[in-house]
N, C-alpha and C positions, 0 to 999 in steps of 0.2 A: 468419578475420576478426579484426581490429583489435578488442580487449578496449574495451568501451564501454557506455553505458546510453542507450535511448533509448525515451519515449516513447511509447508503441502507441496508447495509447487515453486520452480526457480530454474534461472538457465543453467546452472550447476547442479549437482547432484553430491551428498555424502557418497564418501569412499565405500566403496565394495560394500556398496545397498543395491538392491534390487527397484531402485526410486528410477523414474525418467525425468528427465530436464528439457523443456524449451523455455524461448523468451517469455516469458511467461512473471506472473507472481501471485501465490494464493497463499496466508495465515488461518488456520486454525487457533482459534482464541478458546481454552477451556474455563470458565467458570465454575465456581459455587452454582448456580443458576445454570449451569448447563453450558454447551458449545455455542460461539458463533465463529460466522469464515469471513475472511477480507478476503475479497476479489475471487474470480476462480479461473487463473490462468488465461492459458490463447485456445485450449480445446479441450473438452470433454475426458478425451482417450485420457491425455495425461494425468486431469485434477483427477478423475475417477481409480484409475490405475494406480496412485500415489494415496489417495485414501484408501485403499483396499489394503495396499502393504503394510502402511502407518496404522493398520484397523482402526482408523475412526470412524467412524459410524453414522453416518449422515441421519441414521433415522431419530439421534439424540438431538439434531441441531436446530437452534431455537434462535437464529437470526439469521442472516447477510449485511453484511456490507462494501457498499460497491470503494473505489477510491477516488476511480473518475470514468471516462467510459470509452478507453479506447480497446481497441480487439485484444491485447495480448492481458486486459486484466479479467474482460468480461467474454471471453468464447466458448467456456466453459459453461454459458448459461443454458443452454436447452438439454445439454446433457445433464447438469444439475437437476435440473425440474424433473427430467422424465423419473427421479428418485425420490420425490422428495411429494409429500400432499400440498396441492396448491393452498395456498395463504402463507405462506412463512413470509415473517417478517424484514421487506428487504430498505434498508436506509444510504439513500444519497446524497449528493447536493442537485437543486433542482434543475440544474444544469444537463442532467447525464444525458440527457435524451436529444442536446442539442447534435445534429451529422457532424460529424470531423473527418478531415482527408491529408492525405501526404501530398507532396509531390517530388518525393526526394529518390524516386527512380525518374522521372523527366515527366514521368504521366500522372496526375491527380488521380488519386485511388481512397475510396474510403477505408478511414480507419476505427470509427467507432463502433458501437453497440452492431450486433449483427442481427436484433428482435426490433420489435417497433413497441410505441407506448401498449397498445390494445393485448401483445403477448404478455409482455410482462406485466401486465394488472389484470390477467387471466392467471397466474403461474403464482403471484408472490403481490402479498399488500405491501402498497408502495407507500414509503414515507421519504419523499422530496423534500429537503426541505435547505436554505442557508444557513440556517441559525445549529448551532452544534444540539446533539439529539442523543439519548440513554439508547443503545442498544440494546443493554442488560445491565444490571446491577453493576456498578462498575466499570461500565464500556462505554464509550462515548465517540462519538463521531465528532471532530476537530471544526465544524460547521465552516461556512464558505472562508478562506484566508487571502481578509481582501487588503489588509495591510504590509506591502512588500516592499522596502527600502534596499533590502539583499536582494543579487542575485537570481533571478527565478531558474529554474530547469525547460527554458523554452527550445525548441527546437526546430532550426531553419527549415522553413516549407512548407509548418503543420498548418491548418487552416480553416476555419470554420466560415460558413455563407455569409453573407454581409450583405441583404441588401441583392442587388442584381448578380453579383461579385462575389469577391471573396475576400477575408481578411487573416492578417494571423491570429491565430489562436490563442487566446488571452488563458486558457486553462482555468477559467472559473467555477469548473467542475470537481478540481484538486483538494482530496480533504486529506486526512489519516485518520485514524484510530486510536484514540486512548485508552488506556486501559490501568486502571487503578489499584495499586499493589501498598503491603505495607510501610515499604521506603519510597515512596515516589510515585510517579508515571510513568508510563511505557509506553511509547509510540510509534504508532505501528505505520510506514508510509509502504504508497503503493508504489508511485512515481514522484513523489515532490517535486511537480512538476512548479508548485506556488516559490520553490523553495527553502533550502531544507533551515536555515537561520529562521526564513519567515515564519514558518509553519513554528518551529520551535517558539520563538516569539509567543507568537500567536497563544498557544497553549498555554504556556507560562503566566498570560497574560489574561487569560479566560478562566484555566482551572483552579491556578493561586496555588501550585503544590511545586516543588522541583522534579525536572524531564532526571530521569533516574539512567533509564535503558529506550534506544532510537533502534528500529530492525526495520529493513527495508530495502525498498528504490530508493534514492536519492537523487537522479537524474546527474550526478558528478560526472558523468563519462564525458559530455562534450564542455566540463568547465576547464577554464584556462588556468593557467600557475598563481594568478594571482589568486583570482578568484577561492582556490585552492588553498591557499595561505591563509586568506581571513575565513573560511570557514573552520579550520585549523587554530586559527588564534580566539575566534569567537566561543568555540568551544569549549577551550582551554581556559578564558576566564571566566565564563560563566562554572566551571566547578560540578563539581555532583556527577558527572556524568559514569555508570557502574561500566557501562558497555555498550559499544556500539556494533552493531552487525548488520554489515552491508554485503546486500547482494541486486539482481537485477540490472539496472541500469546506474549502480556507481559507479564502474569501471575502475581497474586495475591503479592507474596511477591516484583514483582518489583515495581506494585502500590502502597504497603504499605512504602516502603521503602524512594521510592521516595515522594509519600507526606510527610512524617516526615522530610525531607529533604529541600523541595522545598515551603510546605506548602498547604494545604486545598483548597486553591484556587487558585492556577496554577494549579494541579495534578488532575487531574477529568476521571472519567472512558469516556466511548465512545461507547454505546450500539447501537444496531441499532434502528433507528429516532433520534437521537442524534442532535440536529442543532448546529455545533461548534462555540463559541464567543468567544470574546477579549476586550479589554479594548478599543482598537479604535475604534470597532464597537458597543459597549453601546452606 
């Protein structure tokens, strides 16, 4: 198949598709070397249901990678597996495994991983790791993004153990996906939960190429005007940027914002069946 990125899973859906949508987020990455997938949604029913329409073929797919590990990227895993022969190669930050919980209905409720370590290194070899990691020829995990001067995508409530306690959520587990094209990079976020400047940074700064095309979470939804404005301006001077395509959790004003900013046609939403393009691949 044709080297491309497309779409699986998202709380929107393409027009008059037969796709389903929840909160959710899952990429299909096709390679030279085969398919790999970022994340796989909040449930089974959906990721599966939206691969079968999209006919992509889980039996070609020759990695995972997770983004970070809360339920609505990773619910999608045992329905995965029951398709797939154990061992596929699955890459995180060593992070993923840590419990995460809300408490943003009044009650503490877990929100992470819904398997335990012993499932998932039954199902899929596990490569933990901070340090950024080849998924495939060209693909690369954004390794831990511990340098954050921007902004992060944190979210009042979230909260990992600490100790007797609890504390908030540092999202240590936060990575993206890179993916290496003739013009540039492509980065692929789940929730930039690190931050979507930081993670850029990050990249720029690790893989020494220019961020080309950004598709994702951006976790923009709960950012404020300001906030909004300098990722808008940060943007804008760094240059290069072919397209950006946000879905999940950037929410409405961060789309608006930044199209007025960046322009109609870099700024494009990111539904699910979405196939992502750029100018070097027209």
């Amino acid at each position: 198949m044709k080297p491309g990125i497309t779409c699986v899973v998202d709380n929107a859906v393409k027009s008059s598709s037969h796709l389903w949508g929840e909160h959710g987020l899952a990429f299909w990455v096709e390679t030279e070397s085969g398919p790999a997938l970022l994340d796989t949604g909040q449930s089974g029913t959906v990721l599966l249901h939206n691969l079968d329409v999209l006919h992509l073929d889980l039996t070609r797919l020759k990695a995972l990678a997770l983004s970070h590990g809360h339920y609505d990227h990773t619910g999608g895993l045992p329905a995965l597996a029951e398709r797939l022969t154990p061992g596929l190669p699955l890459y995180a930050n060593s992070d993923l495994l840590q419990e995460r919980f809300s408490q943003s209905t009044g009650q503490r409720r877990a929100i992470g991983l819904s398997v335990d370590a012993a499932w998932l290194s039954a199902h899929f070899t596990l490569h933990l790791d901070d340090a950024p990691q080849q998924v495939l020829p060209g693909v690369w995990t954004t390794g831990a993004i511990t340098d954050r001067p921007y902004p992060g995508g944190y979210v009042p409530r979230q909260e990992i153990r600490a100790g007797d306690g609890y504390a908030p959520d540092p999202y240590r587990d936060d990575l993206s996906l890179v993916v290496e094209s003739d013009s540039g990079l492509v980065v692929l976020c789940g929730c930039c939960h690190a931050g979507l400047l930081n993670t850029l940074e990050h990249v720029q700064r690790v893989f020494r190429q220019p961020v080309v095309v950004v598709a994702g979470g951006t976790h923009l939804i709960s950012a404020d005007a300001a906030t909004l404005q300098l990722v808008a301006q940060k943007l804008t001077e760094w240059g290069g940027l072919q397209r950006l395509y946000l879905n999940h959790c950037s929410g409405q004003e961060a789309y608006v914002t930044l199209r007025q900013a960046l322009g109609s046609d870099i700024v494009r939403s990111c539904p699910a069946g979405a196939v992502l393009e750029w100018a070097a691949a027209a």
